[in-house]
SENUTI-26381 format. One record per residue (C-alpha): x, y, z; residue number from 1. Coordinates in nm, 4 decimals. Example, Ala and Ser with C-alpha at 12.3 -4.5 7.8 and 13.67 -1.06 7.14 Angstrom:
REM residues 2
+----------+----------+----------+-----+
:       xx :       yy :       zz :   k :
+----------+----------+----------+-----+
:   1.2300 :  -0.4500 :   0.7800 :   1 :
:   1.3670 :  -0.1060 :   0.7140 :   2 :
+----------+----------+----------+-----+
END
This chain:
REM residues 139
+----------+----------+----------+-----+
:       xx :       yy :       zz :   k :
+----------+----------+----------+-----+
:   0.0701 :   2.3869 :  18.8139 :   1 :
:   0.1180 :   2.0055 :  18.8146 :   2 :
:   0.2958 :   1.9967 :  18.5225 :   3 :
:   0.5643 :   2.2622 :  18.7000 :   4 :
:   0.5841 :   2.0610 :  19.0006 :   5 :
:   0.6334 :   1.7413 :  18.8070 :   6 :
:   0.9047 :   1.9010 :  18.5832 :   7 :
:   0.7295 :   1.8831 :  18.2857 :   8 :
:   0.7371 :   2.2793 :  18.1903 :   9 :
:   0.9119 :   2.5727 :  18.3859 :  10 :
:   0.7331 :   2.8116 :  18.6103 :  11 :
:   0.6103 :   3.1461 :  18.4439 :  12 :
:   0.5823 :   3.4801 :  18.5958 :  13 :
:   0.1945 :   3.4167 :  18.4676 :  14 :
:   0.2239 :   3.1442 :  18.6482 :  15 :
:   0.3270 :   3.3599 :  18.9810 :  16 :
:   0.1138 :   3.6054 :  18.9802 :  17 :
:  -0.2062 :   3.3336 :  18.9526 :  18 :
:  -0.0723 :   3.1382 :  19.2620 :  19 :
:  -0.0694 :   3.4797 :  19.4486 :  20 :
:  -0.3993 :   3.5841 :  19.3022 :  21 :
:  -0.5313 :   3.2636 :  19.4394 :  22 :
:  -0.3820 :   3.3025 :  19.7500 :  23 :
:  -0.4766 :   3.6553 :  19.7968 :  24 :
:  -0.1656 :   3.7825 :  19.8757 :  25 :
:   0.0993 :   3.9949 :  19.6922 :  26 :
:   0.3791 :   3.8393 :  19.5030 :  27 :
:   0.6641 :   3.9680 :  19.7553 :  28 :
:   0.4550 :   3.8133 :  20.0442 :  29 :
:   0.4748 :   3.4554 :  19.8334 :  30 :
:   0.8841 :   3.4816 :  19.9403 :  31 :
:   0.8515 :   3.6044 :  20.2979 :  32 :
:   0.9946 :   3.3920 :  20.5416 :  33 :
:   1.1768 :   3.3637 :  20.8674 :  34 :
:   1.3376 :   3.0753 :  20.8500 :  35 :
:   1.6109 :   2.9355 :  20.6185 :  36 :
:   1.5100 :   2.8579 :  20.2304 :  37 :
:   1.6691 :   2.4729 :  20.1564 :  38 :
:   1.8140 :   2.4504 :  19.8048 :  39 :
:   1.9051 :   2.2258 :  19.5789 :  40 :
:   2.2907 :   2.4053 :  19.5844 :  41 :
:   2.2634 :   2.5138 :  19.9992 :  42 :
:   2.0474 :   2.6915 :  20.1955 :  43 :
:   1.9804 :   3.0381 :  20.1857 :  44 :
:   1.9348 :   3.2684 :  20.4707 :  45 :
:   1.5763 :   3.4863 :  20.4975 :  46 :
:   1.8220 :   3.8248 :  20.4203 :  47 :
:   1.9033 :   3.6844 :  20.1016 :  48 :
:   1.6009 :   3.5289 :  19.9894 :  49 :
:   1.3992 :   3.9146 :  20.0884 :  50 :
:   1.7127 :   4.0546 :  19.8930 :  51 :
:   1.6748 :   3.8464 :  19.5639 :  52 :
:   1.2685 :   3.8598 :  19.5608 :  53 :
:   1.1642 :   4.1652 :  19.7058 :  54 :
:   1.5060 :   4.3926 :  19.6066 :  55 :
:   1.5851 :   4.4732 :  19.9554 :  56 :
:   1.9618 :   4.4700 :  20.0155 :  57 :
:   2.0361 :   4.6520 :  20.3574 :  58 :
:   2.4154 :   4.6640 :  20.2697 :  59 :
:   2.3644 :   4.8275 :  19.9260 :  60 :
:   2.1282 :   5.0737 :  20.0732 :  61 :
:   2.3778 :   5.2016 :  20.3400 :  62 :
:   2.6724 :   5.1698 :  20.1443 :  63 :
:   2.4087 :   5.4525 :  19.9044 :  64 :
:   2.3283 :   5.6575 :  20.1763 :  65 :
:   2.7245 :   5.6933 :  20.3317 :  66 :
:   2.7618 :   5.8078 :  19.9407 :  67 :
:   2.4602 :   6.0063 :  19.9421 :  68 :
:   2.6263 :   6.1828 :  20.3011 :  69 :
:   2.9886 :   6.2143 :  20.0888 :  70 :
:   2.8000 :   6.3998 :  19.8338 :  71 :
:   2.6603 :   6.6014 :  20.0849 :  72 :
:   2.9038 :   6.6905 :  20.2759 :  73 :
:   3.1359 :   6.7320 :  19.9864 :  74 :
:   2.9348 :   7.0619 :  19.8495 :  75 :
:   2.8544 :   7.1799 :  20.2240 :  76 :
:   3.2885 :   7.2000 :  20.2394 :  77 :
:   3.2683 :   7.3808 :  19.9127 :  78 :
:   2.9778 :   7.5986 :  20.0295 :  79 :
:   3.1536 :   7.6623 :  20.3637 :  80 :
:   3.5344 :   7.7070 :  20.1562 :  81 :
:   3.3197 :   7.9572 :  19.9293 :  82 :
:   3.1777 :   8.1015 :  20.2195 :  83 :
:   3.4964 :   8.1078 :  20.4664 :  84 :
:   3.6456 :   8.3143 :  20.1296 :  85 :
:   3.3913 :   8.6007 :  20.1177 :  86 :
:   3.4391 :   8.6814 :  20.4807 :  87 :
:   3.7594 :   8.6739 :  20.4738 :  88 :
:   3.7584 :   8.9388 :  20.1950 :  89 :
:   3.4870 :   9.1448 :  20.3621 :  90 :
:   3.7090 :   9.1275 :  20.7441 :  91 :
:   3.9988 :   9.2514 :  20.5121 :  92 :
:   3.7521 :   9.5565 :  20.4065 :  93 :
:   3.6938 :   9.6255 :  20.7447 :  94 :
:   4.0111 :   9.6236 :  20.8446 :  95 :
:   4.1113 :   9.8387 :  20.5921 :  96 :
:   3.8164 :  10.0938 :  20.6503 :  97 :
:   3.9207 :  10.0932 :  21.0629 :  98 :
:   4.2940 :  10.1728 :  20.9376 :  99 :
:   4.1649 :  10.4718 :  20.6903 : 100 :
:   3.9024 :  10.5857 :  20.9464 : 101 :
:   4.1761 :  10.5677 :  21.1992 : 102 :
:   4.4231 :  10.8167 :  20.9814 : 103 :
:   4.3393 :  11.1631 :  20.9850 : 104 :
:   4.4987 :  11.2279 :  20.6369 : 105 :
:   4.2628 :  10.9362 :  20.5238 : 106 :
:   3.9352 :  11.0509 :  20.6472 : 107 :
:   3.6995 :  11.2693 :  20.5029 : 108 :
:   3.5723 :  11.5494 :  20.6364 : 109 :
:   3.2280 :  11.5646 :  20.7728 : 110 :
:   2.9959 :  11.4827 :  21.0777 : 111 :
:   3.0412 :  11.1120 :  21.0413 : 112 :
:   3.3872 :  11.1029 :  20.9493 : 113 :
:   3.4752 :  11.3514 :  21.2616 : 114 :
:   3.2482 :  11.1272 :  21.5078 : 115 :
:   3.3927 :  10.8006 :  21.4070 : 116 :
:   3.7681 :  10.9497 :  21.4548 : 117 :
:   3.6464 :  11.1108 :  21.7800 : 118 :
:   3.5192 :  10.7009 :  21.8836 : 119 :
:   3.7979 :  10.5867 :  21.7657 : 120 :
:   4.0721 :  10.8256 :  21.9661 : 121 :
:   3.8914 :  10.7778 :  22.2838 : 122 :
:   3.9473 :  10.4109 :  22.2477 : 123 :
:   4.3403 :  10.4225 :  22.1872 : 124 :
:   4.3373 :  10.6367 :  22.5191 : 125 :
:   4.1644 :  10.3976 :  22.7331 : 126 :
:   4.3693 :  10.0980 :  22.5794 : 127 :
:   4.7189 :  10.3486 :  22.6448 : 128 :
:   4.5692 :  10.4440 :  22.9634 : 129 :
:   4.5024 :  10.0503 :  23.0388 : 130 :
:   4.8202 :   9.9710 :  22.9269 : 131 :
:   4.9853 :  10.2287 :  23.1591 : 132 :
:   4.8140 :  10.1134 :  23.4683 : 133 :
:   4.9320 :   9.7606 :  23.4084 : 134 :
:   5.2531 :   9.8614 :  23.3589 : 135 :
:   5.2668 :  10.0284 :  23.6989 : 136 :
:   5.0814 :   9.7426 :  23.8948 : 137 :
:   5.3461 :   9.5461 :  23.7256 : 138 :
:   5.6420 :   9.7600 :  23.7810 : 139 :
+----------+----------+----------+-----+
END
Protein backbone atom coordinates (compact mmCIF):
# COMPACT_ATOMS: atom_id res chain seq x y z
CA UNK A 1 0.00 0.00 0.00
CA UNK A 2 2.90 2.47 0.46
CA UNK A 3 4.22 1.98 -2.66
CA UNK A 4 0.50 3.07 -4.20
CA UNK A 5 0.34 6.00 -2.08
CA UNK A 6 3.86 7.06 -2.95
CA UNK A 7 3.24 6.54 -6.73
CA UNK A 8 5.47 3.94 -7.17
CA UNK A 9 2.86 1.19 -8.66
CA UNK A 10 -0.97 1.65 -9.43
CA UNK A 11 -3.73 0.44 -7.22
CA UNK A 12 -5.15 -3.13 -8.01
CA UNK A 13 -8.59 -4.37 -7.59
CA UNK A 14 -6.47 -7.06 -5.28
CA UNK A 15 -5.41 -4.33 -3.81
CA UNK A 16 -9.23 -3.09 -3.04
CA UNK A 17 -10.68 -5.79 -1.95
CA UNK A 18 -7.64 -6.32 0.91
CA UNK A 19 -8.16 -2.68 2.20
CA UNK A 20 -11.93 -3.58 2.58
CA UNK A 21 -11.17 -6.98 3.98
CA UNK A 22 -9.11 -5.18 6.51
CA UNK A 23 -11.52 -2.78 7.18
CA UNK A 24 -14.36 -5.11 7.43
CA UNK A 25 -16.52 -3.52 5.26
CA UNK A 26 -17.77 -4.16 1.66
CA UNK A 27 -16.11 -2.63 -1.29
CA UNK A 28 -19.21 -0.24 -2.21
CA UNK A 29 -19.14 0.98 1.48
CA UNK A 30 -15.16 1.98 0.82
CA UNK A 31 -16.91 4.90 -1.71
CA UNK A 32 -19.84 5.98 0.45
CA UNK A 33 -19.87 9.41 1.30
CA UNK A 34 -21.91 12.48 1.96
CA UNK A 35 -19.90 15.01 1.24
CA UNK A 36 -18.10 16.17 -1.95
CA UNK A 37 -15.06 13.86 -3.38
CA UNK A 38 -11.96 16.61 -4.21
CA UNK A 39 -10.12 15.66 -7.41
CA UNK A 40 -7.27 16.25 -9.00
CA UNK A 41 -9.60 17.58 -12.30
CA UNK A 42 -12.75 19.09 -9.80
CA UNK A 43 -14.77 17.86 -7.33
CA UNK A 44 -17.31 15.42 -7.63
CA UNK A 45 -20.64 15.41 -6.04
CA UNK A 46 -21.70 12.14 -3.61
CA UNK A 47 -24.50 11.26 -6.69
CA UNK A 48 -21.77 10.79 -8.94
CA UNK A 49 -19.21 9.23 -6.99
CA UNK A 50 -22.36 6.35 -5.67
CA UNK A 51 -23.08 6.36 -9.56
CA UNK A 52 -19.48 5.50 -10.83
CA UNK A 53 -18.63 2.95 -7.77
CA UNK A 54 -21.63 1.38 -6.75
CA UNK A 55 -23.65 1.59 -10.45
CA UNK A 56 -26.45 3.54 -9.11
CA UNK A 57 -27.63 6.17 -11.61
CA UNK A 58 -31.18 7.47 -10.49
CA UNK A 59 -31.65 9.21 -13.94
CA UNK A 60 -30.87 6.06 -16.00
CA UNK A 61 -33.11 4.04 -13.83
CA UNK A 62 -36.21 6.29 -14.38
CA UNK A 63 -35.53 7.17 -17.76
CA UNK A 64 -35.80 2.63 -17.81
CA UNK A 65 -38.78 2.48 -15.98
CA UNK A 66 -40.85 5.52 -18.14
CA UNK A 67 -39.62 2.93 -21.05
CA UNK A 68 -40.51 -0.02 -19.17
CA UNK A 69 -44.32 1.96 -18.63
CA UNK A 70 -44.20 2.79 -22.76
CA UNK A 71 -43.79 -0.82 -23.27
CA UNK A 72 -46.49 -1.43 -21.11
CA UNK A 73 -48.83 0.59 -22.00
CA UNK A 74 -48.05 0.15 -25.62
CA UNK A 75 -49.42 -3.71 -25.63
CA UNK A 76 -52.30 -2.80 -22.99
CA UNK A 77 -53.54 -0.20 -26.25
CA UNK A 78 -53.07 -3.17 -28.48
CA UNK A 79 -54.79 -5.53 -26.02
CA UNK A 80 -57.59 -2.98 -25.46
CA UNK A 81 -57.64 -2.08 -29.73
CA UNK A 82 -57.84 -6.07 -30.01
CA UNK A 83 -60.30 -6.14 -27.47
CA UNK A 84 -62.48 -2.89 -28.41
CA UNK A 85 -62.55 -5.03 -32.05
CA UNK A 86 -64.17 -8.28 -30.80
CA UNK A 87 -66.97 -6.44 -29.12
CA UNK A 88 -67.61 -4.50 -31.59
CA UNK A 89 -68.12 -7.56 -33.86
CA UNK A 90 -70.08 -9.46 -31.21
CA UNK A 91 -72.61 -5.90 -30.54
CA UNK A 92 -72.94 -6.14 -34.43
CA UNK A 93 -74.19 -9.96 -33.85
CA UNK A 94 -76.52 -8.84 -31.49
CA UNK A 95 -77.80 -6.35 -33.30
CA UNK A 96 -78.30 -8.38 -36.07
CA UNK A 97 -79.97 -11.30 -34.01
CA UNK A 98 -82.55 -8.38 -32.29
CA UNK A 99 -83.32 -7.27 -36.08
CA UNK A 100 -83.99 -11.14 -37.24
CA UNK A 101 -85.74 -11.95 -33.92
CA UNK A 102 -87.66 -8.80 -34.44
CA UNK A 103 -88.96 -9.94 -38.18
CA UNK A 104 -91.53 -12.41 -38.27
CA UNK A 105 -90.43 -13.74 -41.75
CA UNK A 106 -86.94 -14.13 -40.01
CA UNK A 107 -87.80 -16.08 -37.00
CA UNK A 108 -88.17 -19.55 -36.55
CA UNK A 109 -90.85 -21.18 -35.37
CA UNK A 110 -90.96 -22.59 -31.94
CA UNK A 111 -91.51 -21.83 -28.14
CA UNK A 112 -88.47 -19.64 -27.91
CA UNK A 113 -88.67 -18.01 -31.09
CA UNK A 114 -92.61 -17.17 -30.39
CA UNK A 115 -91.71 -15.89 -26.68
CA UNK A 116 -88.89 -13.71 -27.69
CA UNK A 117 -91.20 -12.03 -30.59
CA UNK A 118 -94.04 -11.88 -28.03
CA UNK A 119 -91.09 -9.73 -25.54
CA UNK A 120 -90.16 -8.05 -28.14
CA UNK A 121 -93.81 -6.65 -29.53
CA UNK A 122 -94.82 -5.70 -26.11
CA UNK A 123 -91.84 -3.47 -25.97
CA UNK A 124 -92.49 -1.49 -29.36
CA UNK A 125 -96.06 -0.90 -27.78
CA UNK A 126 -94.98 0.61 -24.64
CA UNK A 127 -92.21 2.71 -26.49
CA UNK A 128 -95.37 3.75 -29.30
CA UNK A 129 -97.58 4.07 -26.43
CA UNK A 130 -94.74 6.34 -24.61
CA UNK A 131 -94.21 8.09 -27.54
CA UNK A 132 -97.94 8.90 -27.95
CA UNK A 133 -98.39 10.24 -24.51
CA UNK A 134 -95.53 12.64 -25.01
CA UNK A 135 -96.78 13.73 -27.98
CA UNK A 136 -100.07 14.74 -26.38
CA UNK A 137 -98.49 16.34 -23.15
CA UNK A 138 -96.58 18.13 -25.78
CA UNK A 139 -99.27 19.00 -28.16
Amino acid sequence: MWKVEKGQRDFTPADLLALAWVLDVTVPQLFETLEPVSMPAGTLAPEVVEALTVGVNHERDRLLRLSASARALRQAQVELSVLTGAMGLELSRLQAAVAGAADPAARRPGPIGDAVGYLIEKRADSWRHRDETREESDG
